[in-house]
TINUTOR-502457 format. One record per residue (C-alpha): y, x, z; residue number from 1; chain. Coordinates in nm, 3 decimals, padded with zeros to 5 digits, always signed. Layout:
BEGIN
c2 / c1 / c3 / num / chaine
Y / X / Z / NUM / A
...
***
This chain:
BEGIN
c2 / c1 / c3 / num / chaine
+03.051 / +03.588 / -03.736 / 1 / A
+02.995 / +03.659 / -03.360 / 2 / A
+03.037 / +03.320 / -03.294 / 3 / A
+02.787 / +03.175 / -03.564 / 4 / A
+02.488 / +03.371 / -03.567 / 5 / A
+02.518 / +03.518 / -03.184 / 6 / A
+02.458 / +03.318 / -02.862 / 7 / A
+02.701 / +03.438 / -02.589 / 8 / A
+02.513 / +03.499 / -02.226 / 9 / A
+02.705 / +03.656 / -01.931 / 10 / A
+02.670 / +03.857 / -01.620 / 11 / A
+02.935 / +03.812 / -01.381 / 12 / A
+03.021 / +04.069 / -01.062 / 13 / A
+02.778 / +04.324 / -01.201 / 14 / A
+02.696 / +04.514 / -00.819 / 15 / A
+02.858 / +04.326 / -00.667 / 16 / A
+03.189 / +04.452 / -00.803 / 17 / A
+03.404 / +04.109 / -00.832 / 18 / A
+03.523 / +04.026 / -01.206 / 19 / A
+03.322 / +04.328 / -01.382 / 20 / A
+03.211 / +04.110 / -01.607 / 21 / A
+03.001 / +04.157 / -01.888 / 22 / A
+02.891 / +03.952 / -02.223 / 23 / A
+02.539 / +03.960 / -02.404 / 24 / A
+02.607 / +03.863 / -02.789 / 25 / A
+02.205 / +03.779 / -02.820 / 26 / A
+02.091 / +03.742 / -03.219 / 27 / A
+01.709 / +03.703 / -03.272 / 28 / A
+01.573 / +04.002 / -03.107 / 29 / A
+01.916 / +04.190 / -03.082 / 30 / A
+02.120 / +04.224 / -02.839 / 31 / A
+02.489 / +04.330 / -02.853 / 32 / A
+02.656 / +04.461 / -02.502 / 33 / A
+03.055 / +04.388 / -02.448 / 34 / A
+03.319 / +04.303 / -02.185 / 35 / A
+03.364 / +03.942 / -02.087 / 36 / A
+03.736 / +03.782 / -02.111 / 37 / A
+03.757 / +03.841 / -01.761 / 38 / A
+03.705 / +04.200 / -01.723 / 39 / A
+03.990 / +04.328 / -01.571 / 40 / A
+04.013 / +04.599 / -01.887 / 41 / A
+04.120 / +04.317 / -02.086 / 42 / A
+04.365 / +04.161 / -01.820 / 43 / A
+04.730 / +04.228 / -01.950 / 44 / A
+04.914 / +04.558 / -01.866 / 45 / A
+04.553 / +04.769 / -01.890 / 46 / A
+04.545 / +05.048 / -02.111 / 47 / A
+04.245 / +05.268 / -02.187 / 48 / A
+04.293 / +05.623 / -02.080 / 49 / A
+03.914 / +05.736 / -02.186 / 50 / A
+03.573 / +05.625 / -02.257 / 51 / A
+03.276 / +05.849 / -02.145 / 52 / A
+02.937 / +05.850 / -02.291 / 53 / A
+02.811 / +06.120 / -02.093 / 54 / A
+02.607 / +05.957 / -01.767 / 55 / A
+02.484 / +06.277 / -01.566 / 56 / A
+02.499 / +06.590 / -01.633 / 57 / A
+02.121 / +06.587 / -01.808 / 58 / A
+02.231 / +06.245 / -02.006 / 59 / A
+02.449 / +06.158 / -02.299 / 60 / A
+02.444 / +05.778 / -02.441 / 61 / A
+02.586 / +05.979 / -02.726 / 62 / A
+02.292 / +06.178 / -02.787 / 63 / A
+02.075 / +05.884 / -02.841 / 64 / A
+01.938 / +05.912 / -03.217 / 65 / A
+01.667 / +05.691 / -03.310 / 66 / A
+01.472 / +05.670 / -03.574 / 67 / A
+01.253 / +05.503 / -03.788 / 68 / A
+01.116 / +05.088 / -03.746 / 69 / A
+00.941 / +05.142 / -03.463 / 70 / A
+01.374 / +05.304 / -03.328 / 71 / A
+01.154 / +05.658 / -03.191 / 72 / A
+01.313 / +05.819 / -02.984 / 73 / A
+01.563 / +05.517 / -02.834 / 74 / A
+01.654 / +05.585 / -02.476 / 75 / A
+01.523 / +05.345 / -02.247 / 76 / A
+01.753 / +05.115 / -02.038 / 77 / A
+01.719 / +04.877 / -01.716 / 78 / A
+01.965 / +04.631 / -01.646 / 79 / A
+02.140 / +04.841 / -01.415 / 80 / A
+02.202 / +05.111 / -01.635 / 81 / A
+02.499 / +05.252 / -01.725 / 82 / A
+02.596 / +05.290 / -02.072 / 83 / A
+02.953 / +05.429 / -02.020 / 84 / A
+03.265 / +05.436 / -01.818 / 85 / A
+03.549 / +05.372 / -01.931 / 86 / A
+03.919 / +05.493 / -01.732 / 87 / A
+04.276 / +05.280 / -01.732 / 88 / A
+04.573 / +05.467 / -01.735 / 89 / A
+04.591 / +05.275 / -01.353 / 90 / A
+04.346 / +05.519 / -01.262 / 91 / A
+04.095 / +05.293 / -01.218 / 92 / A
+03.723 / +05.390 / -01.375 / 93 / A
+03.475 / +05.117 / -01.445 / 94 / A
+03.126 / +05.189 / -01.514 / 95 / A
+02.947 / +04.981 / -01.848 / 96 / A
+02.613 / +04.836 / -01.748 / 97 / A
+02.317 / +04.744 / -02.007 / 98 / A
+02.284 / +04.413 / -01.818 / 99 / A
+01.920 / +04.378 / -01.988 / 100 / A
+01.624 / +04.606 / -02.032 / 101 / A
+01.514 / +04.735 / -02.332 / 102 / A
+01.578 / +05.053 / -02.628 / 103 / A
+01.924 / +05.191 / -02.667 / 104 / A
+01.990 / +05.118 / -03.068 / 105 / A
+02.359 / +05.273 / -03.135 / 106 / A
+02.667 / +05.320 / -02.901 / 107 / A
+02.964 / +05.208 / -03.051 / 108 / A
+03.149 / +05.593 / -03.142 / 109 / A
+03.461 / +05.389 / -03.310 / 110 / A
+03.593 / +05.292 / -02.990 / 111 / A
+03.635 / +05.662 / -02.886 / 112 / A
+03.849 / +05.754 / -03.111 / 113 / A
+04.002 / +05.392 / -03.147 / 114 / A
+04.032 / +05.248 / -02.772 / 115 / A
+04.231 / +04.970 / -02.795 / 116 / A
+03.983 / +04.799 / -02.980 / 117 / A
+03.757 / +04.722 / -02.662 / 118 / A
+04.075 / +04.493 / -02.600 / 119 / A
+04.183 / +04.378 / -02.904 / 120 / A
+03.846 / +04.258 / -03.013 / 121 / A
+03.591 / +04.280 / -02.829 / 122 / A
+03.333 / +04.028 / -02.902 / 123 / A
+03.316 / +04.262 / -03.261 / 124 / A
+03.497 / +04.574 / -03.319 / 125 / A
+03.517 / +04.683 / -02.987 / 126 / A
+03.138 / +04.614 / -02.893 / 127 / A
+02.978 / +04.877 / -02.633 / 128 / A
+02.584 / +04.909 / -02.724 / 129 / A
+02.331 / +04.763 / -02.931 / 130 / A
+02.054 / +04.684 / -02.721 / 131 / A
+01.696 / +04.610 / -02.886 / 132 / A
+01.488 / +04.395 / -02.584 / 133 / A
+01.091 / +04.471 / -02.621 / 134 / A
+00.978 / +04.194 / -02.854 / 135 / A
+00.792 / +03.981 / -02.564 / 136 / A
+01.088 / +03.954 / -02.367 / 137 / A
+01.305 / +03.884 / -02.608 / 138 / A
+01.245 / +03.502 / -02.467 / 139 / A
+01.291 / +03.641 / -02.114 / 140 / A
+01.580 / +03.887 / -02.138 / 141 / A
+01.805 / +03.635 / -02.087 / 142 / A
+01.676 / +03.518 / -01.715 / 143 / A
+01.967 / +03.584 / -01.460 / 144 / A
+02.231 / +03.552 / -01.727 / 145 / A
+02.450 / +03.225 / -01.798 / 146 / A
+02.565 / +03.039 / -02.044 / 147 / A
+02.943 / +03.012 / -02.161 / 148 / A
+02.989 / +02.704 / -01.949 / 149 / A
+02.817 / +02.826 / -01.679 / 150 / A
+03.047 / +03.129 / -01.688 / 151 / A
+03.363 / +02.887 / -01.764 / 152 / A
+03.206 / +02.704 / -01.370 / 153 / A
+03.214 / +03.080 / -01.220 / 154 / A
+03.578 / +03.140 / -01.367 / 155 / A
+03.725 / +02.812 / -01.247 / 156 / A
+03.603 / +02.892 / -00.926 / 157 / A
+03.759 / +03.193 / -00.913 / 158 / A
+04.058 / +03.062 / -01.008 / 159 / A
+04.038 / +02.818 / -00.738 / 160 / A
+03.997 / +03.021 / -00.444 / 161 / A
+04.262 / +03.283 / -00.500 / 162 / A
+04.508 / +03.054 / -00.563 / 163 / A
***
């Protein structure tokens, strides 16, 4: 279904941080946060130790409830904000960005007591966030992202120069 009714969009080297990549499933006026294929949580030999909801010490994704059609009560999120971060058993942590503004809809709880499915299928099951862009840039939200085959250029290139 993702890849029907969902256009892909990606933001590679979030700050700067090389390969922290990150996919934007966009449907309509939805948007629907994961890791890109070349996240280095989904290169072989990772495994998830933890994923962390809570931000600061005044903010919890997890405590997010919205309500009603007009989703009161959403937090708000900028591009740079973080929506989790998630530890390897390497002892790596890496920090989940929104990667486009708008209302924090749902986290995704399953993959806190499930981990492995951030790897195992992440494009669906192991989604991140449901982001809801305000409605007039919903056209917009998508400016500074690219494509699948510009992402496919960025990957090659990487490719290229380290080996």
């Amino acid at each position: 279904g993702a890849e029907r009714y969902f256009t892909r969009w990606y933001k590679p080297d979030v700050k700067g941080r090389p390969c922290e990549d990150f996919c934007v499933l966009q449907h309509s006026n939805i948007c629907v946060i994961t890791l890109a294929e070349a996240h280095p949580l989904l290169q072989s030999g990772k495994t998830i130790k933890s994923i962390n909801y809570q931000i600061s010490a005044n903010c919890s994704r997890l405590q997010n409830k919205v309500s009603g059609k007009s989703k009161r009560g959403a937090q708000f999120l900028t591009e740079l904000a973080p929506l989790c971060r998630i530890s390897s058993s390497d002892g790596e942590e890496y920090t989940i960005y929104s990667c486009i503004r708008g209302r924090l809809i749902e986290v995704n709880e399953n993959i806190l007591s499930n981990p492995a499915l951030l790897q195992e299928k992440p494009s669906t099951e192991g989604y991140i966030a449901v982001v809801l862009p305000k409605f007039e840039e919903s056209k917009s939200i998508t400016q500074g992202l690219l494509t699948q085959k510009e992402y496919e250029e960025v990957l090659l290139k990487r490719r290229n120069s380290s080996s």
